[in-house]
DRENVO-313641 format. One record per atom (N, C-alpha, C): residue in one letter; x, y, z. Coordinates in steps of 0.1 Angstrom, whole numbers, plus 5000, padded with zeros to 4 digits. Example, Ala and Ser with C-alpha at 12.3 -4.5 7.8 and 13.67 -1.06 7.14 Angstrom:
2
A513249435078/A512349555078/A513249675078/S512849785071/S513749895071/S512950005079/
***
This chain:
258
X500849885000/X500050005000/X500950125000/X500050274989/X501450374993/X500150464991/X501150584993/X499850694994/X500350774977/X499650794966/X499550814953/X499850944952/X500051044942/X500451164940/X498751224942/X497951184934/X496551214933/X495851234951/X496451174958/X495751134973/X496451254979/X497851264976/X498651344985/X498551494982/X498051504968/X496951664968/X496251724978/X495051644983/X494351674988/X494851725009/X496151685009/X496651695021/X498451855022/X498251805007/X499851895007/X500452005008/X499152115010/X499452225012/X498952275028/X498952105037/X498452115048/X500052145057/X500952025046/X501952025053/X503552125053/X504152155064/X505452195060/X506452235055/X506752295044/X507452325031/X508552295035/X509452195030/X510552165032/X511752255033/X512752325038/X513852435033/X514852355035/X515752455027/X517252445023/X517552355013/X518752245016/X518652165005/X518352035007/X516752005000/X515951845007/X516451784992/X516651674996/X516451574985/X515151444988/X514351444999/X513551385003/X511651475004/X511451494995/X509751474989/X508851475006/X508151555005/X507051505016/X506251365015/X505651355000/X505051245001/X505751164996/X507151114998/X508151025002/X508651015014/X508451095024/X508651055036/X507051025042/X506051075036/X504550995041/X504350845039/X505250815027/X505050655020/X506350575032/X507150655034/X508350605044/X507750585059/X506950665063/X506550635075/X505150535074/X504250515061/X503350415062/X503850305060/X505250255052/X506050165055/X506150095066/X507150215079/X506950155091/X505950145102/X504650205097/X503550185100/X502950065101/X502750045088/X502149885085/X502749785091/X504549795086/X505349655091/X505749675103/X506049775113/X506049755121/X507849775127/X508249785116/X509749815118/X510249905126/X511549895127/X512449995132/X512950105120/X512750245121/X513150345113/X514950265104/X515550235115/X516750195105/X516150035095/X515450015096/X515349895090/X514149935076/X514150095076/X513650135060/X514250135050/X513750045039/X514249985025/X515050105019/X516050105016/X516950225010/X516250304995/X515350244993/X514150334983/X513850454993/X513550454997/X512750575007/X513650675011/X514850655009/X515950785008/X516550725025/X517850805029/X518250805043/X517050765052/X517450685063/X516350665071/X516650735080/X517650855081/X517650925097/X517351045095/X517151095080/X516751215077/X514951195077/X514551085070/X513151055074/X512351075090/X513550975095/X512850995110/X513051125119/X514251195115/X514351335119/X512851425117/X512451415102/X511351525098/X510251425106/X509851295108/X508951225110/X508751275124/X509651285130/X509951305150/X509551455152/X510051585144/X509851715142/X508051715140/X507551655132/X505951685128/X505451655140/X506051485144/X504951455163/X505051575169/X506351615172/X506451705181/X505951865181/X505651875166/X505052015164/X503451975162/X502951875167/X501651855157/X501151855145/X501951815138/X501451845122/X500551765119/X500051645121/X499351575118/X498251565124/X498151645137/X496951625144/X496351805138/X496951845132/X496151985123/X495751895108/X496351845102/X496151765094/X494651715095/X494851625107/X493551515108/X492151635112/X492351745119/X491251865119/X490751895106/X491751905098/X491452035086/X490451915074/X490851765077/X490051645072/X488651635080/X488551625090/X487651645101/X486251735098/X486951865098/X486551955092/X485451925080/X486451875068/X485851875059/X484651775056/X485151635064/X484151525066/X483551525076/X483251585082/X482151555094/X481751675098/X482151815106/X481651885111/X480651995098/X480851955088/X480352005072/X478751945074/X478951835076/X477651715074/X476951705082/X475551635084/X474751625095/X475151515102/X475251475116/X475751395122/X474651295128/X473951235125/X472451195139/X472951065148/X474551005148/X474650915162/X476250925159/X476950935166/X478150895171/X478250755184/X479450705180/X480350605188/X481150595194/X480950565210/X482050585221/X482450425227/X483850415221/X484250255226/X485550335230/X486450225236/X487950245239/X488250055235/X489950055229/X490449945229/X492049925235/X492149845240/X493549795247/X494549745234/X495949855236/X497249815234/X498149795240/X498449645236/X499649615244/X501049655238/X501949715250/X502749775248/X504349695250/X505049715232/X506049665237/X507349695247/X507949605250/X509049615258/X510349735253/X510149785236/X511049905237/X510150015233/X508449995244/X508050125243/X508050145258/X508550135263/X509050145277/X510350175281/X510450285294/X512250315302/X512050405295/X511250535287/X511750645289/X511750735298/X512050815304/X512250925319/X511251015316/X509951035328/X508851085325/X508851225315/X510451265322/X510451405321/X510651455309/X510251365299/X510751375284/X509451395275/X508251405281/X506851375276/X505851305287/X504251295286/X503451175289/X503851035287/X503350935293/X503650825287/X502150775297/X501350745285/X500050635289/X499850535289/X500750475295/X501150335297/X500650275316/X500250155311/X500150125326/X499549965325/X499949915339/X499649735343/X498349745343/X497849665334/X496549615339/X496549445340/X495049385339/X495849215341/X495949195327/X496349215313/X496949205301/X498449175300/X498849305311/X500449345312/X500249475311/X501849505302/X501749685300/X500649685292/X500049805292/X498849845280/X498449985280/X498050025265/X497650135266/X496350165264/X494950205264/X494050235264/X493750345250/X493350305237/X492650475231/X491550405236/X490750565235/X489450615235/X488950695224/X487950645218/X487050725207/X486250715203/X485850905198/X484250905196/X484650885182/X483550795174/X483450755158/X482050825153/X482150865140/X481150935132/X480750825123/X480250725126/X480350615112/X481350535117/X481450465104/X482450345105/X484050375098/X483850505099/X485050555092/X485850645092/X485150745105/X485050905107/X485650905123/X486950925125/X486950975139/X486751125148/X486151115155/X485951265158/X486651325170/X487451245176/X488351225186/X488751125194/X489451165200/X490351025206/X491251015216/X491751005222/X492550985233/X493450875238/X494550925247/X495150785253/X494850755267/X495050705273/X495150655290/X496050525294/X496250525304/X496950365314/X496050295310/X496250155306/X495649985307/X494850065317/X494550065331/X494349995338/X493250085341/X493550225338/X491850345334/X491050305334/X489650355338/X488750325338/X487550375327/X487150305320/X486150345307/X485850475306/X485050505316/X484150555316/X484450715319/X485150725328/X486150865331/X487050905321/X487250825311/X487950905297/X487250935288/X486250855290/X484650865280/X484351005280/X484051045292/X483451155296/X484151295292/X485651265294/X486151405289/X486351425274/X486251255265/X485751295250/X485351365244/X483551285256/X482251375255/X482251525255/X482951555265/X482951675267/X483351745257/X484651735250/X485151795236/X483851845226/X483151725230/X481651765216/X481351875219/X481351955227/X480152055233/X480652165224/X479252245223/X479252345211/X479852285194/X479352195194/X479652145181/X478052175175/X477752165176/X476452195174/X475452065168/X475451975179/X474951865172/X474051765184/X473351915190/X471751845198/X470951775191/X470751675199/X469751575190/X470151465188/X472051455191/X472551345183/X472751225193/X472751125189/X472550975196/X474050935197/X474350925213/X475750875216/X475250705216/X475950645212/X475850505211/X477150455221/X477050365233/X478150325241/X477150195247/X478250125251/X478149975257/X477950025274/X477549905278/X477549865292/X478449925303/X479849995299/X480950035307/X480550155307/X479850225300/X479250385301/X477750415308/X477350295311/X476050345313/X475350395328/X476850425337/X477050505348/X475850645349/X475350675359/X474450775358/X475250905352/X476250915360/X477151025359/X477351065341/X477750935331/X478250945321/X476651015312/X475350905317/X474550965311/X474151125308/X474351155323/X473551285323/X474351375317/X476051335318/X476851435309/X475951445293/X475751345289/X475251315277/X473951415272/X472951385284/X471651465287/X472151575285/X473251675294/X473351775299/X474151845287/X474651765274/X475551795258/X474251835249/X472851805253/X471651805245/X472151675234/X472151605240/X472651475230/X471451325238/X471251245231/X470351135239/X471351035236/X471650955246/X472650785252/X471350715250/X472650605242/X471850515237/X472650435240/X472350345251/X473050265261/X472250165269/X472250015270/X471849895276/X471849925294/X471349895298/X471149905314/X471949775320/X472149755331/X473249615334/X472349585344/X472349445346/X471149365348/X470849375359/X472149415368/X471649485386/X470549615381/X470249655375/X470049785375/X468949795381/X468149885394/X467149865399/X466149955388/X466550085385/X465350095375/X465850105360/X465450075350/X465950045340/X465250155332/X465950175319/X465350235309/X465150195295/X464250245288/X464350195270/X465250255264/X465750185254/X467350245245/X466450175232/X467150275222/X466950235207/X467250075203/X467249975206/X468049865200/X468449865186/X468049915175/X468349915162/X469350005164/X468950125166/X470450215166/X471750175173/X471550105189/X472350025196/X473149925183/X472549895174/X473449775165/X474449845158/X474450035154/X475650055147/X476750095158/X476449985170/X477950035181/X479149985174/X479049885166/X480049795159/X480849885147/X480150025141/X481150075138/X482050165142/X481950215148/X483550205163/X484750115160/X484149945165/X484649845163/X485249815152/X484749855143/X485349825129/X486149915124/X486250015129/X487150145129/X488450125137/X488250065150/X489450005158/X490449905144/X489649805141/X489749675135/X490849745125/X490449835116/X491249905107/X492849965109/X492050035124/X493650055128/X494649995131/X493949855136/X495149785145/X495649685129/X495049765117/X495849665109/X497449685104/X497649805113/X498949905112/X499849825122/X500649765121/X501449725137/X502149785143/X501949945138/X502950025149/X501850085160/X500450045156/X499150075164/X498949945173/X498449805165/X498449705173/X499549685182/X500249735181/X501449715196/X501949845193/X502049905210/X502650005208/X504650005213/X504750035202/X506650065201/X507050195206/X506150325207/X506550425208/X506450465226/X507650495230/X507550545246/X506650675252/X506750775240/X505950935241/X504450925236/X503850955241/X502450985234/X501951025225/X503351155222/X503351245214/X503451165198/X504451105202/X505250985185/X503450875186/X503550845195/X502150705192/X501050795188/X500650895197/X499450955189/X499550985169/X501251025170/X501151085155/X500950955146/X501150825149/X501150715139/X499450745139/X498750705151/X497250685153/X496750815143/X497550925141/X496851015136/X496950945119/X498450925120/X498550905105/X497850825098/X497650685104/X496250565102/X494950635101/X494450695104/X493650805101/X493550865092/X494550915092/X494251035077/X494850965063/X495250855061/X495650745056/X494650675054/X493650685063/X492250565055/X491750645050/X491450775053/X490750855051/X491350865035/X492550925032/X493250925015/X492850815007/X492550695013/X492450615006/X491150545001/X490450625012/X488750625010/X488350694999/X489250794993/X488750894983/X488750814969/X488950684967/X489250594958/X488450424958/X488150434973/X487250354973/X485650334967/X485250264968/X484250244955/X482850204974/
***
């Protein structure tokens, strides 16, 4: 898989104008980092087609660190979702396990959302989904976090989006009083299963309850990247920018899907 000249239009005046003297292409170091995206590699272990691999990972480490890609994934955002009418969003979180050389960096160098849960190391995203294709935000946390308290300050991002009316769809781990009324209190209606203790219960859409799965299948996508299915990166900063890049990468690639 690479990202096409025709795809990388639609993104290229998003990004960074290279100075001085480059001999390395933006969308050659985009195809260089979906490289070690997919396989999973170590930056030195990029095929010598893709130019130097320490000048790659240089500009690749400069973008995490300045955000380029998380303005990127806005200005896409923008155009696919907050443009359109919205009537249900999807709130899941999924566990990555984290490898052994995404770990031992010294706090004081970044976040690190890493933590024991009974998996092992693990990292936690969290995200609200617009469809089965559309992220609208996202987050990290410890393994060992609790659903529902990362849910919530998602949730909260939505506000003033302007999109009362709209159906949060979430499982059983959200359906805390607390989480709802945030929901209530967004002008949004939870569309959430009751847990079988529950002394008084309420009705939920069950049909709409069935598109919780595109979330799920949005996860499914990402973790087909292996630098997402396991996390290698120590900073939050470097892991968020892959999770951005898988993103704005399905998204490029959606523009050709049928």
């Amino acid at each position: 898989m690479e990202i096409t000249a025709q795809q990388f239009k639609i993104i290229e005046n998003l990004l960074p104008i290279p100075r001085g003297n480059v001999k390395i292409a933006n969308l050659q170091v985009l195809n260089a980092v979906l490289y070690v995206a997919e396989h999973g590699c170590k930056w030195r272990g990029l095929p010598k087609k893709f130019g130097r691999w320490h000048s790659i990972y240089m500009r690749a480490n400069r973008w995490a660190k300045q955000g380029v890609l998380d303005d990127v994934f806005l200005a896409l955002q923008d155009n696919d979702i907050i443009n359109i009418q919205v009537d249900h969003v999807s709130l899941d979180s999924t566990a990555v396990k984290v490898h052994p050389d995404g770990t031992g960096a010294f706090k004081k160098n970044g976040p690190q959302s890493i933590g024991k849960s009974r998996a092992g190391w693990t990292t936690k995203i969290h995200m609200v989904a617009a469809g089965y294709n559309r992220a609208v935000a996202f987050s990290l946390s410890p393994g060992q976090a609790g659903d529902a308290p990362e849910g919530r300050k998602l949730l909260k991002s939505l506000e003033n989006c302007g999109w009362e009316g709209t159906q949060v769809i979430m499982d059983k781990a959200y359906e805390g009083d607390e989480t709802r009324q945030l929901v209530f209190d967004l002008g949004m209606t939870p569309v959430v299963p009751p847990k079988c203790n529950r002394l008084s219960i309420w009705e939920y859409d069950r049909e709409v309850y069935k598109k919780r799965n595109e979330v799920e299948r949005l996860f499914r996508r990402l973790k087909g990247f292996r630098r997402i299915f396991s996390r290698f990166d120590k900073l939050d900063v470097v892991f968020k920018f892959f999770i951005h890049f898988a993103l704005i990468v399905d998204t490029l690639i959606s523009v050709n899907r049928p």
